[in-house]
Every structure is written in structure tokens, then in C-alpha cells.
N, C-alpha and C positions, 0 to 999 in steps of 0.2 A: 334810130332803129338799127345801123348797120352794127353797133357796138351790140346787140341782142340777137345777132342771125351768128348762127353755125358755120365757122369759116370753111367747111371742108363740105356740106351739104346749100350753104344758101340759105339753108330752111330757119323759122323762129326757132334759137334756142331753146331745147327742152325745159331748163333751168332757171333761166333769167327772163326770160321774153311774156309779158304776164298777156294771157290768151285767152282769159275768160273771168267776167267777174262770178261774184259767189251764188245770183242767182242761175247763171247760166250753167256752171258747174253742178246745182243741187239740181236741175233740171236735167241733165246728161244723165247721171248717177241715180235718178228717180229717187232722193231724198228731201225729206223737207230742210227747206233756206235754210232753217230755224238752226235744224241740226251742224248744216256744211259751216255756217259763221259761225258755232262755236268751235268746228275743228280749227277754219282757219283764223279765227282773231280770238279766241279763247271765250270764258264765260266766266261770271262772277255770281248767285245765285244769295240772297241776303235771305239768312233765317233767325226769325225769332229768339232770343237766348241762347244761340248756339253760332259759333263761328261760319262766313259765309263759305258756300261748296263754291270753288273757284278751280277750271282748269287750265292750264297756259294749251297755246295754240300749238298742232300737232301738225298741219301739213307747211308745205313750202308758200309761201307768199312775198309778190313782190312789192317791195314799198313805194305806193303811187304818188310819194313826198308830197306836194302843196295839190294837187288832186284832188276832189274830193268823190268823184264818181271813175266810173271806169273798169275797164280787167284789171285784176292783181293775181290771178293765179295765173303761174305757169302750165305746161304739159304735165312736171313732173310731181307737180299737184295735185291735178285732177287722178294722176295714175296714184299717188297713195292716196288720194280721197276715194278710188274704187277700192282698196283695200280695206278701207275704215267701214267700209255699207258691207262686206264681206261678215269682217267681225258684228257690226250690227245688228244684221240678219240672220244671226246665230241665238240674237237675243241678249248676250252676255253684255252687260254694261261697259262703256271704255271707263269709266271712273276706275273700274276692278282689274283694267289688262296694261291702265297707263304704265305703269311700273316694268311689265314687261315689254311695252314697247320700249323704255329709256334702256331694258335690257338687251333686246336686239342691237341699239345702237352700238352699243358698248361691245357686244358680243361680235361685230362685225364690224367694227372699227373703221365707220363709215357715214357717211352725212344718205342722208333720204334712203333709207334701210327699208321703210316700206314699198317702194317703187326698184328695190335694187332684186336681181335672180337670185342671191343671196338666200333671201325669204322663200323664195320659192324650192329652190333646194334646202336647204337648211334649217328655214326657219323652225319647221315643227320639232324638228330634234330641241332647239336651245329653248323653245317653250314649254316641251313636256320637263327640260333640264330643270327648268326656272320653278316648275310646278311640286316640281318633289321636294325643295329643297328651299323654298319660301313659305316661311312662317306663317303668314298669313293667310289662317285656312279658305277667306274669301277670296282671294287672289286665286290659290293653289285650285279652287273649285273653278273658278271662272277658266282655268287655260285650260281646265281638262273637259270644256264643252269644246275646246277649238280642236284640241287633237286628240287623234286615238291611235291606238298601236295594231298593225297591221300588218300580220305574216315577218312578224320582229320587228317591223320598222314603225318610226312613229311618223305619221303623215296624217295632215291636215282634215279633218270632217270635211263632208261632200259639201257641203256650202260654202265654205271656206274656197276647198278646191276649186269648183267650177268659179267664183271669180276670178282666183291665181287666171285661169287656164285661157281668161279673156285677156290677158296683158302678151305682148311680143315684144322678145329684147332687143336691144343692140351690142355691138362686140364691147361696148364701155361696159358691159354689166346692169344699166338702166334700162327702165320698160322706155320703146319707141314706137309701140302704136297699141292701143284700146281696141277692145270689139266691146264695144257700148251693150250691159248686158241684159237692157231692157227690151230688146228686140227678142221676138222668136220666130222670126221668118227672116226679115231683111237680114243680110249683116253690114251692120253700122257702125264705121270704125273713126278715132279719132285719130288721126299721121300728122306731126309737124311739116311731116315732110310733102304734105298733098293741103290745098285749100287752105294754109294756116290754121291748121289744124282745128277748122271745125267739122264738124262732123256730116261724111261722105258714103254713099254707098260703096260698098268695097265693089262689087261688081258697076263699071263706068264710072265710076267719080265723082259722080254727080253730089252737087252741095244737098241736103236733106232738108234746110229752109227752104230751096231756091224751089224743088219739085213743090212742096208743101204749098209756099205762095201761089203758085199757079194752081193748085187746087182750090185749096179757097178763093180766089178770085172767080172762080166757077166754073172751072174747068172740069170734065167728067175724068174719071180715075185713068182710066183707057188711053185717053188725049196725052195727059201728063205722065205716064207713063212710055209713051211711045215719044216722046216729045226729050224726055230723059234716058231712055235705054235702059228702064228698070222695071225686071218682071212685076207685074198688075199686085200681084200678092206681096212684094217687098213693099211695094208701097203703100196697099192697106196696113200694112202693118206699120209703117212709118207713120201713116194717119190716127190709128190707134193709139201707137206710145204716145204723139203730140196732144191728142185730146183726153190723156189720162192725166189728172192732175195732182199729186204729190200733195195730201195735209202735210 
């Protein structure tokens, strides 16, 4: 474990330190499993007379070699797995924007391009780039649901944006702490740098399972709240997100 902590913080390396397996991840992210293991282990799809639809795997994962259960995703996984439910929840298919993701990489000459400020500055520019100028009219339709041009500049649609705007970087250029964007009251953030990074009310620190178990255990709202130092209303809301269930 010491060869996966941040020598200069202590904390689980963003990168290397795997922090959450794929159910747990598709739970944070309010996406079904279904979806998140095809981002992170790819998909294979067998059609009748026709060649099977097969994606390769899109986010960061770490290899749990002879393992067979366990976390594989790092931090900086889950932060481009909040980027992928962005694009998602636009509607537009990733089969139609893969392409332009291998083109951000390429365009920014850099490994994990969807978790880097990069995207967030930049990226709309080299996707509307990508869209005028790629053949492929389904492609070129698909980036022009992600961005629009705005007072001359090209900048991301409001869905798009407000995920951007849950990610906080660090001076490397990578996202270094999540505001989990299922909450609308609490803010629930993920920090390597706070509770190995799972997920903590920003106001006191409290772990979000930890209030949770003492609720269900039977505890009134009130009790567990005062018990944790978290307004009555963040943590209805905390109880809400846990008992909404993701098809």
C-alpha cells in the first residue's frame, strides 16, 4: 500500500490506488453497473449476421492481478467516469463521440484527458474542431449536441457544463476532489485526501455510510444528524440519494 499513497500528501494515490470497485462507482455516479463495466472493462455485443458492436474500455482501471473481487478503480477514474454520465445525460451515444474522445487525447498529448482542466478549458473548442471537419455526419451531429457557440466562443451545453463544474483540480492539472452530483441539498464530495476517499459531507467530514448506518439501525433523523454535525436536511438528502436505485 505505501508504493500507491502520494508521497508528498500521504493520501491514496489519485492514479494508481484502486478505491472503489465498479459497483460502487456506478452507485456514486447514479449510473447503472451495467453501464460503468462497460466503460471500465469494455463490451463485446454479438449480432446476428452482422459483426459483433465491441467497445475497448475508456476509464482508468487498476489491474487486481490474481484477485478476483475487490476496488479496481482509482480516483482518477471515477473523476472521468463523472465525465462519461455527463456526455450520457445529453443522450448522445459514446459509440458516436469514441472517436472524439481518442481525439482529445491526441489533441492534448496526455494520458486521462477526461479528468485533466484541459477538457474543461479546452475541450469544447477541439470538439466543435473535430465536428466541422469529420466526415462522418453521425459523429459530426453527435459533438454538435455536446457544444454550442456562445457570445463567439464554443462552450460546452448546460449538462455537460454543470458536471465539469462538480470536479476541483489540483496544480498537476488533474481533477482532486468530486461534488458527487446526485445530491441537491447536501454537498457530498469525494477527496483522496479526506477518508480514502469515499465519500464525505464537505461540511464536517463525516463518512456518508457511517451517518447512513446509524440511521437505519433506527435511529431518528435528528439523533444522527446531531450525532454527526450535519444539517437535518443534508442528510435527508443523503437518505434519499441512498434509497434511489439506478436500473
Amino acid at each position: 500500500m505505501t508504493a500507491l499513497l502520494d508521497e508528498r500528501t500521504g493520501a491514496p494515490d489519485r492514479f494508481r490506488a484502486p478505491l472503489y470497485t465498479v459497483t460502487e462507482a456506478a452507485r456514486y455516479l447514479s449510473v447503472p453497473k451495467s453501464t460503468f463495466n462497460a466503460w471500465a472493462n469494455g463490451y463485446r455485443v454479438p449480432r446476428i449476421g452482422r459483426p459483433a458492436l465491441a467497445g475497448e474500455p475508456i476509464l482508468t482501471v487498476v489491474d487486481r492481478g490474481k484477485a478476483r473481487r475487490g476496488p479496481v478503480i482509482p480516483f482518477i477514474g471515477l473523476a472521468e467516469g463523472l465525465v462519461l454520465t455527463a456526455l450520457r445525460r445529453t443522450g448522445v451515444s459514446l459509440q458516436r463521440i469514441r472517436p472524439a474522445l481518442d481525439r482529445l487525447d491526441d489533441e492534448f498529448g496526455l494520458a486521462h484527458a477526461l479528468a485533466s482542466t484541459r477538457l474543461y478549458t479546452d475541450g469544447a473548442e477541439v470538439l466543435f474542431d473535430y465536428a466541422e471537419h469529420d466526415l462522418d455526419s453521425e459523429v459530426s451531429g453527435a459533438l454538435r449536441e455536446l457544444v454550442v457557440v456562445r457570445s463567439g466562443q464554443r462552450v460546452f451545453t448546460e449538462i455537460v457544463a454543470a458536471y465539469l463544474r462538480c470536479l476541483e483540480f489540483g496544480a498537476d492539472g488533474y481533477a482532486r476532489l468530486i461534488h458527487l452530483p446526485a445530491y441537491e441539498v447536501a454537498d457530498v464530495v469525494v477527496d483522496p485526501a479526506r477518508g480514502f476517499g469515499q465519500p464525505i459531507f464537505a461540511r464536517g467530514g463525516a463518512r456518508v455510510e457511517d451517518a447512513l448506518a446509524m440511521f437505519r439501525a433506527g435511529e431518528d433523523l435528528d439523533t444522527v444528524a446531531a450525532e454527526y454535525r450535519v444539517p437535518p436536511a443534508q442528510l435527508e438528502d443523503a437518505v434519499r440519494v441512498a434509497t434511489f436505485v439506478v436500473g
